[in-house]
LOSEZA-188069 format. One line per 2 residues: number of its first residue (from 1); their letters; for each residue y, x, z of C-alpha. Coordinates in nm, 3 decimals. Each point is the difference from the previous one (the first is absolute). Layout:
BEGIN
NUM) a) Y/X/Z; ...
***
This chain:
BEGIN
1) xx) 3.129/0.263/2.154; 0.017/-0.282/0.222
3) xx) -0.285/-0.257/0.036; 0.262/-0.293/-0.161
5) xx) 0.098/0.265/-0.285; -0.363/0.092/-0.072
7) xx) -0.104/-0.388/-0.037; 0.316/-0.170/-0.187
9) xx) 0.076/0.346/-0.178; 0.113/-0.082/-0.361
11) xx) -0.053/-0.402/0.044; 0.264/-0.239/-0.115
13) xx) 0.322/-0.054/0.178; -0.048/-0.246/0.310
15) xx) 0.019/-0.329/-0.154; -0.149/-0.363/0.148
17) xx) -0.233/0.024/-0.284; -0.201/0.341/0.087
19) xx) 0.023/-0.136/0.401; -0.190/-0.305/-0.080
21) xx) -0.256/0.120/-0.210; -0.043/0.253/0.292
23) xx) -0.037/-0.347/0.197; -0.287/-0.148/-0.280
25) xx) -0.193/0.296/0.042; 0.034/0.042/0.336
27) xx) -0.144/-0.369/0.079; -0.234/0.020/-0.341
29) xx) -0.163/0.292/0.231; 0.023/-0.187/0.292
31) xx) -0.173/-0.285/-0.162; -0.260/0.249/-0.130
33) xx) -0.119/0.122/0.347; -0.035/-0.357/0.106
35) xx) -0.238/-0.080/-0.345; -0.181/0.268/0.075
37) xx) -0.111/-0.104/0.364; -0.092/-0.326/-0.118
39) xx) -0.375/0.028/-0.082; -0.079/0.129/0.367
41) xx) -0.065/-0.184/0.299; 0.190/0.084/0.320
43) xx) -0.265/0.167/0.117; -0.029/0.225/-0.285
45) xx) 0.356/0.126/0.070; -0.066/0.125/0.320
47) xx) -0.307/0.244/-0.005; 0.039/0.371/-0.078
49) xx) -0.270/0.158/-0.200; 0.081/0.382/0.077
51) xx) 0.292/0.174/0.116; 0.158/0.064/-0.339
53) xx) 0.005/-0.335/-0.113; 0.242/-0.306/0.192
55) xx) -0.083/-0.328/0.068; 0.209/-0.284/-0.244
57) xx) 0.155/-0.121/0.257; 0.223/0.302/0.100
59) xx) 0.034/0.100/-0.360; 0.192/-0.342/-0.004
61) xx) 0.169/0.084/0.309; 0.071/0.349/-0.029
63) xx) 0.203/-0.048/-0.348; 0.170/-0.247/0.132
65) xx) 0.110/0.201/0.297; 0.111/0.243/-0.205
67) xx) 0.273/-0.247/-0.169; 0.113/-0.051/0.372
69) xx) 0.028/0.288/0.157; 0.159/0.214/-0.309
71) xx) 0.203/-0.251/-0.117; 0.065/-0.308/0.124
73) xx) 0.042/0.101/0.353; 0.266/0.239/-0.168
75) xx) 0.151/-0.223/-0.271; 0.000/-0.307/0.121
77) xx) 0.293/-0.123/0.236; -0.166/-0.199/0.336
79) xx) -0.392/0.118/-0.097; -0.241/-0.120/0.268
81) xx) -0.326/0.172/-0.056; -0.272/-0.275/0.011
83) xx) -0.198/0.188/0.310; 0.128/0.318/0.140
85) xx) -0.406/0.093/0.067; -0.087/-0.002/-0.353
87) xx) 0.175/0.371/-0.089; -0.225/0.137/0.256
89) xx) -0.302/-0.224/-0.209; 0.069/0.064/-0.351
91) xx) 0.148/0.328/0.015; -0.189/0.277/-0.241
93) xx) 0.131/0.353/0.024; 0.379/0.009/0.039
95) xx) 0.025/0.218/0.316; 0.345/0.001/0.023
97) xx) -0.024/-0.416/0.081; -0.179/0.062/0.282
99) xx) -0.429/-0.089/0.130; -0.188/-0.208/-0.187
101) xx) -0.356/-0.125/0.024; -0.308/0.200/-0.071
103) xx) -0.099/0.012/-0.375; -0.410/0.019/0.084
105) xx) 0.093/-0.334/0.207; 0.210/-0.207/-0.248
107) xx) -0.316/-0.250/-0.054; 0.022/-0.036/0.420
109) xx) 0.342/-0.224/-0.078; -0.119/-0.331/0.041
111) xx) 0.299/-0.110/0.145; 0.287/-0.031/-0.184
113) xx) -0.214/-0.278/-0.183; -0.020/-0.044/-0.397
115) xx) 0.224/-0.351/0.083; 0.259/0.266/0.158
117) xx) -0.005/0.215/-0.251; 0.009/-0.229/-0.264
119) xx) 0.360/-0.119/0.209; 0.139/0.329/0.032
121) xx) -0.011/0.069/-0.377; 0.162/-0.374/-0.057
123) xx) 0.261/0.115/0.265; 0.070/0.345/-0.195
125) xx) 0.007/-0.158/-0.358; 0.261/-0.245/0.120
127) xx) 0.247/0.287/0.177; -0.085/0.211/-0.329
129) xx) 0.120/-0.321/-0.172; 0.310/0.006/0.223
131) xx) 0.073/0.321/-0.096; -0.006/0.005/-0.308
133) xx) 0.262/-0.344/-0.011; 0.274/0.263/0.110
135) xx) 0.070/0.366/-0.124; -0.210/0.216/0.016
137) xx) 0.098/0.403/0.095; -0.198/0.214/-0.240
139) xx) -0.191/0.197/0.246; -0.165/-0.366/0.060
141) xx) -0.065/-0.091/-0.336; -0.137/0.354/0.002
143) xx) -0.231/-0.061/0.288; -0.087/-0.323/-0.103
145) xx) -0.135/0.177/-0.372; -0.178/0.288/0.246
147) xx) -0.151/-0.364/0.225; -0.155/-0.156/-0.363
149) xx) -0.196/0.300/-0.088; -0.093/0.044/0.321
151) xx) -0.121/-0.339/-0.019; -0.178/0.056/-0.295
153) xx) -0.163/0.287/0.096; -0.153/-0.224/0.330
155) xx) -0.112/-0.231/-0.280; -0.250/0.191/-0.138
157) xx) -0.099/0.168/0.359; -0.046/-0.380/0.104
159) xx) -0.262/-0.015/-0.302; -0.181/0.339/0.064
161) xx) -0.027/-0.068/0.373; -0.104/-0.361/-0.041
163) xx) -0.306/0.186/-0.241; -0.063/0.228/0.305
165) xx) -0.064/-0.307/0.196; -0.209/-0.234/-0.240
167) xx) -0.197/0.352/-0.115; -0.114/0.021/0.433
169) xx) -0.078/-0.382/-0.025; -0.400/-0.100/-0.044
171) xx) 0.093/-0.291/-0.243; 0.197/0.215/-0.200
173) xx) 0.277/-0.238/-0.080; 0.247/-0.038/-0.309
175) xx) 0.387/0.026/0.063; -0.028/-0.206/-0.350
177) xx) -0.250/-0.101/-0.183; -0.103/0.167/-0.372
179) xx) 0.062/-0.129/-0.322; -0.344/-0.136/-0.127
181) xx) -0.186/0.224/-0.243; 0.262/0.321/0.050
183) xx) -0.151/0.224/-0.195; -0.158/0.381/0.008
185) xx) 0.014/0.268/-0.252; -0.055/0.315/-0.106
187) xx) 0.239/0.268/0.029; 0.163/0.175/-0.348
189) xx) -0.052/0.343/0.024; 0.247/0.199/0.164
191) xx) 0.300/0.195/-0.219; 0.263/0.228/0.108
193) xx) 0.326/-0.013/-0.133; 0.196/0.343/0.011
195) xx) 0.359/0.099/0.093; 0.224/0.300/-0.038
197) xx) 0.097/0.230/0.306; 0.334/0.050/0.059
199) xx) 0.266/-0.033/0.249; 0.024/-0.380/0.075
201) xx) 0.258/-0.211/0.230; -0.181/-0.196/0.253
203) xx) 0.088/-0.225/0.273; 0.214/-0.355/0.031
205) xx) 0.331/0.083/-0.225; 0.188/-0.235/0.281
207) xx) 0.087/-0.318/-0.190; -0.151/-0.350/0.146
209) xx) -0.221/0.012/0.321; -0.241/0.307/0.100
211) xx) -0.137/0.108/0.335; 0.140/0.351/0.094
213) xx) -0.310/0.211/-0.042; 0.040/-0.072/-0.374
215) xx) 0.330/0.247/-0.074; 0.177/0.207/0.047
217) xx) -0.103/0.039/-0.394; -0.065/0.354/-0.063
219) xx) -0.129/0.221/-0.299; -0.403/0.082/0.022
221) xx) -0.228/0.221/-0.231; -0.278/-0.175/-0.140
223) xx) -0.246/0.187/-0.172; -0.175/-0.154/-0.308
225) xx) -0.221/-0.244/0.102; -0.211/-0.296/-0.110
227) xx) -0.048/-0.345/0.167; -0.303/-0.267/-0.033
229) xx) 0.084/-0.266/-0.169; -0.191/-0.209/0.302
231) xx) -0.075/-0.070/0.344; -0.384/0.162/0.085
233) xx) -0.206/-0.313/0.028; -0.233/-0.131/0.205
235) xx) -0.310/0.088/-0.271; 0.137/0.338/0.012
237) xx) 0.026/-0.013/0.373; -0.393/-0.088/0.021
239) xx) -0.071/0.296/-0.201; 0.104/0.202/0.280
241) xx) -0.140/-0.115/0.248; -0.346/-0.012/-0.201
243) xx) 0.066/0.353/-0.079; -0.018/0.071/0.354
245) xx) 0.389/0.031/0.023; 0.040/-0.066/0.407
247) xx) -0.283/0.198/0.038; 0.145/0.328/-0.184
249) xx) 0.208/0.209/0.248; 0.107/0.203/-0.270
251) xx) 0.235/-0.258/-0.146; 0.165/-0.057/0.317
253) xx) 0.269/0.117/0.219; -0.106/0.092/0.332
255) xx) 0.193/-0.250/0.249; -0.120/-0.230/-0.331
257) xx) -0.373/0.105/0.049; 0.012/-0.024/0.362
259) xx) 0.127/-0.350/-0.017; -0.234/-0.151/-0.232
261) xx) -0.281/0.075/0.172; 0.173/-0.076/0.378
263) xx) 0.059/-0.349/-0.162; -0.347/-0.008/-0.233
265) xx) 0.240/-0.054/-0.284; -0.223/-0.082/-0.330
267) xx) 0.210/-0.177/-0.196; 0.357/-0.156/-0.010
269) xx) 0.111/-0.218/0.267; -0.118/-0.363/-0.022
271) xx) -0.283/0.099/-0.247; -0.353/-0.072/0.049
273) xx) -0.377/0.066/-0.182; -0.100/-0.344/-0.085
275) xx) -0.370/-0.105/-0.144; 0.151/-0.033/-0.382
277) xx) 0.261/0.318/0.053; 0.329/0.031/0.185
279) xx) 0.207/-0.276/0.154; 0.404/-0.009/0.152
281) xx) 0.166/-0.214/0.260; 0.359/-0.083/-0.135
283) xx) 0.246/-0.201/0.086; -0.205/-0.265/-0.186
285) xx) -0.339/0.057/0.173; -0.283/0.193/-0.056
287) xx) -0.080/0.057/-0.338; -0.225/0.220/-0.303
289) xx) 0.231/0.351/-0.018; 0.140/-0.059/-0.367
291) xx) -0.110/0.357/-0.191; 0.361/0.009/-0.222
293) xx) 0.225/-0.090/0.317; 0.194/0.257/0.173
295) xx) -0.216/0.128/0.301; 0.180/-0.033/0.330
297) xx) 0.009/0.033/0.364; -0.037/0.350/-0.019
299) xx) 0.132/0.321/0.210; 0.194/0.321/-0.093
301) xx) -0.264/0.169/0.073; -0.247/-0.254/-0.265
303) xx) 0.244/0.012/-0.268; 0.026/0.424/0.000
305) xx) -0.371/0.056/0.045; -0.048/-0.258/-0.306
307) xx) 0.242/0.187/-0.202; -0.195/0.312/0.091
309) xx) -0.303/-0.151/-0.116; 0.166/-0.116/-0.303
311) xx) 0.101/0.291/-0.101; 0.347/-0.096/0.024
313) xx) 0.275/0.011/0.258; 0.277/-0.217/0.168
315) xx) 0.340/-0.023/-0.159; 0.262/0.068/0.221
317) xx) 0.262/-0.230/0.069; 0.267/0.144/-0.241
319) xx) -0.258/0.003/-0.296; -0.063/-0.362/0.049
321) xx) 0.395/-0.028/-0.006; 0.053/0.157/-0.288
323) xx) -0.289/-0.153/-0.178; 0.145/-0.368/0.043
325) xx) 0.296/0.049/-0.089; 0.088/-0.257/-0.331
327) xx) -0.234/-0.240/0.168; 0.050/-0.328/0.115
329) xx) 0.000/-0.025/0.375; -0.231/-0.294/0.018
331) xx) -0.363/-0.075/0.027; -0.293/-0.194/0.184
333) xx) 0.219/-0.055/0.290; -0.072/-0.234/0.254
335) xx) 0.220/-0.292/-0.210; -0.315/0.035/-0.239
337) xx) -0.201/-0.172/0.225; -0.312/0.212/-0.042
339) xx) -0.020/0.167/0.349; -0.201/0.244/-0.134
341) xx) -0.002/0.282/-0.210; -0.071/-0.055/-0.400
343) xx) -0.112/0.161/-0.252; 0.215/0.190/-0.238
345) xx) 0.100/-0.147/-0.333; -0.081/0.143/-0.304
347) xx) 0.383/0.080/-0.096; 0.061/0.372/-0.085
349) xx) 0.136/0.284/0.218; 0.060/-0.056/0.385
351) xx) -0.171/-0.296/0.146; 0.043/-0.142/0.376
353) xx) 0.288/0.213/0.122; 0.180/-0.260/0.151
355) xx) -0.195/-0.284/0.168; -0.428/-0.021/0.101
357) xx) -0.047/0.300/0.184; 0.211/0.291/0.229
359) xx) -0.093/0.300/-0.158; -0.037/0.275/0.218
361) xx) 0.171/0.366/-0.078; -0.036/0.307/0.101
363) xx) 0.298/0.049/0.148; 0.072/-0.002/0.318
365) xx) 0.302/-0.226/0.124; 0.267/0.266/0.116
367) xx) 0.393/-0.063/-0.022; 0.139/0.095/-0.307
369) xx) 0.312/0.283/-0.022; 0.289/-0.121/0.154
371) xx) -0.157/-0.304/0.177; 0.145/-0.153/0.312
373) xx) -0.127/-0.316/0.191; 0.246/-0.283/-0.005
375) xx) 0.223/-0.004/0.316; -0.090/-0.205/0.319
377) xx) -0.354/-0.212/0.063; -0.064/-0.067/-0.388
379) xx) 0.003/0.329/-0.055; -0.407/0.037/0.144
381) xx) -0.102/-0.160/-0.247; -0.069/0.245/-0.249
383) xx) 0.086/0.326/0.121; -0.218/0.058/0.317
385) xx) -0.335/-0.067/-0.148; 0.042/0.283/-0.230
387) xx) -0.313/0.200/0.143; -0.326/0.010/-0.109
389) xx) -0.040/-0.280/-0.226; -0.021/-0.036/-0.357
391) xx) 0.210/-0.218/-0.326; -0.172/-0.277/-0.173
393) xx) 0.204/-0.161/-0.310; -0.009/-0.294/-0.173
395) xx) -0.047/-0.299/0.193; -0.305/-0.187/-0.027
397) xx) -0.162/-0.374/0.022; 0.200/-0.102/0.289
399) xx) 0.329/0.117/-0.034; 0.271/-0.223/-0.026
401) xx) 0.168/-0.025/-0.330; 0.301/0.193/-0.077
403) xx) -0.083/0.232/0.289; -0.105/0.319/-0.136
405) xx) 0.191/0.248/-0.256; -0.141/0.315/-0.171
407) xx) 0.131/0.207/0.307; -0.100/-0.201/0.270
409) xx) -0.200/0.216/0.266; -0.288/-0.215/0.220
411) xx) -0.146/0.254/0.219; -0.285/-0.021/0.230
413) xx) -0.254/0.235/0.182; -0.254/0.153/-0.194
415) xx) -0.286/-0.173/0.199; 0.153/-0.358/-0.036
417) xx) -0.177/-0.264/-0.270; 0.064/-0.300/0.088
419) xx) 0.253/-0.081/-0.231; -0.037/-0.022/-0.383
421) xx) -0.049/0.386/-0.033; -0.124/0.144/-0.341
423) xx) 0.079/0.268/-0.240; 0.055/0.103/-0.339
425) xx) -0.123/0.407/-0.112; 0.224/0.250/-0.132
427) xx) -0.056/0.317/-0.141; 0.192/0.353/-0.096
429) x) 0.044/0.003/-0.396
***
């Protein structure tokens, strides 16, 4: 299946109507990127804290290169791209376009400046607008549905990363300030809630927008199993590592044990022993660790050896599937304007599937039978990081609304916590 037939398959006949609410979200996204940059300074945008994360200003550059070079400079009759150095700038990973710069060295790009930026982004959202005033071939509307999530997913990066930053600062700074008087809690005991095994259809069943590691959708056996109602908090978290959890090799895997203590890993990223207990720099400062929240900021490696601890294990990515299924795809997503994980409610069964935390899973993030990449340069962006890294569902504090779906896959390396990591236990039954 082709990448246009994969993204409009089963949508409505082509009609001015379903073109410009493409348009509204496309510029409602747009829009979006630019609200998010607007707490930071200029000179926030530009610094690098590590080599994982980006600086704001290319995440503001880079999705809006990706509008030119995939389709405008294909689509749109007489394109002129806005600087013919920038693809070489704000390039990621597509090969196949040709060099780019140095990821370790994006925070060295102080030229093109944020005033620049901010103009190519103004020059791209009026050619998009352009565009869209005329027809539009499917296999653009297509590309311009594949350019909004990958928008989106730059949205929350842009949040994590910007954490990275403030987290390395000395004065610890807010992206926004707290609500006054947020308050703490205790955590409800953990539940499980069980399921039948069986064999189960998983994977995107093709109608409205997916990436292409979601389908082909295929028949898996899932064994009887049973889910926590909840994310593991941080008060459970602290019971860990006051049980001497990083300090217990036999919980560990071994690349997991040697990293912990390469790094001196104690405790989840961003955590840190204060006088009156444990504190957390989030995206709105540093603040008391609230015992019922989700803990976060942790590793692959964390979230198995706490499961081992626990007594428990890690779902894998198909139970988690199967386990949501009947519930509503929405949560504490980044339109809730907590930036931060919160506690569960009280409501029965599942809680926090969609929304406050990624929720690691034990299984690792491989193509699934009959999978093959898109064709041409879109087609890296799934299929050739299928090595050695692991799925995380859900979404989590900072993903944009409407982005996630009960068979989204995330996937990152099992040493990597700087985004809003967690997980939920599962069990045989």
């Amino acid at each position: 299946m082709s990448l246009t037939q994969t993204i409009l398959a089963d949508s409505p006949q082509d009609t001015p109507t379903r073109y410009d609410r493409l348009g509204q979200r496309l510029m409602a996204t747009r829009a979006l990127s630019h609200e998010l940059a607007a707490p930071l300074s200029d000179e926030d945008q530009v610094v690098q804290a590590m080599d994982d994360a980006s600086p704001t200003k290319w995440h503001l550059a880079h999705t809006t290169w990706f509008f030119e070079a995939f389709v405008l400079s294909q689509f749109l009759p007489g394109y002129t791209r806005f600087d013919e150095r920038f693809e070489y700038c704000f390039n990621s990973y597509y090969e196949s376009v040709g060099a780019r710069h140095p990821r370790p060295f994006r925070g060295l790009l102080t030229r093109p400046s944020g005033d620049e930026v901010r103009a190519y982004r103004a020059y791209v959202d009026e050619a998009l607008d352009s565009l869209f005033a005329g027809e539009i071939p499917d296999e653009a509307a297509a590309l311009v549905e594949l350019g909004i999530n990958h928008e989106q997913q730059h949205q929350e990066l842009l949040l994590t990363d910007i954490l990275s930053l403030f987290a390395s600062q000395p004065l610890k700074p807010a992206y926004r300030d707290a609500a006054p008087g947020e308050p703490a809690g205790t955590p409800d005991p953990l539940t499980f809630v069980a399921f039948d095994g069986g064999v189960f259809e998983v994977g995107h069943d093709g109608s409205g927008f997916s990436y292409d590691n979601e389908g082909p959708r295929h028949e898996q056996l899932i064994r009887p199993f049973k889910l926590a109602n909840r994310c593991v908090t941080n008060a459970e978290w602290i019971a860990f590592i006051e049980d001497g959890g990083y300090e217990t090799s036999a919980l560990w895997l071994a690349d997991g044990w040697n990293l912990i203590n390469a790094e001196g890993w104690r405790a989840p990223l961003y955590f840190e022993r204060a006088q009156d207990g444990y504190g957390q720099m989030g995206l709105r400062g540093f603040r008391p660790a609230n015992p019922a929240a989700p803990v976060t900021h942790v590793s692959y490696f964390e979230a198995d050896a706490f499961a081992r601890w626990a007594g428990y294990r890690l779902p894998s990515e198909f139970e988690w599937e199967h386990a949501s299924a009947g519930l509503a795809e929405n949560g504490r997503t980044l339109g809730s304007g907590f930036l931060s994980p919160q506690p569960a409610t009280d409501d029965a069964g599942l809680n926090q599937m969609f929304g406050d935390v990624w929720e690691w899973t034990a299984s690792a993030y491989l193509p699934y039978p009959g999978y093959k990449p898109a064709p041409g340069a879109v087609g890296e962006y799934n299929g050739k990081f299928m090595c050695n890294q692991f799925v995380l569902k859900g979404g989590s504090c900072a993903t944009p609304d409407g982005h996630v779906r009960r068979t989204y896959r995330n996937f990152f390396y099992p040493h990597q916590r700087w985004q809003f990591t967690g997980l939920r236990l599962a069990a045989d039954a």
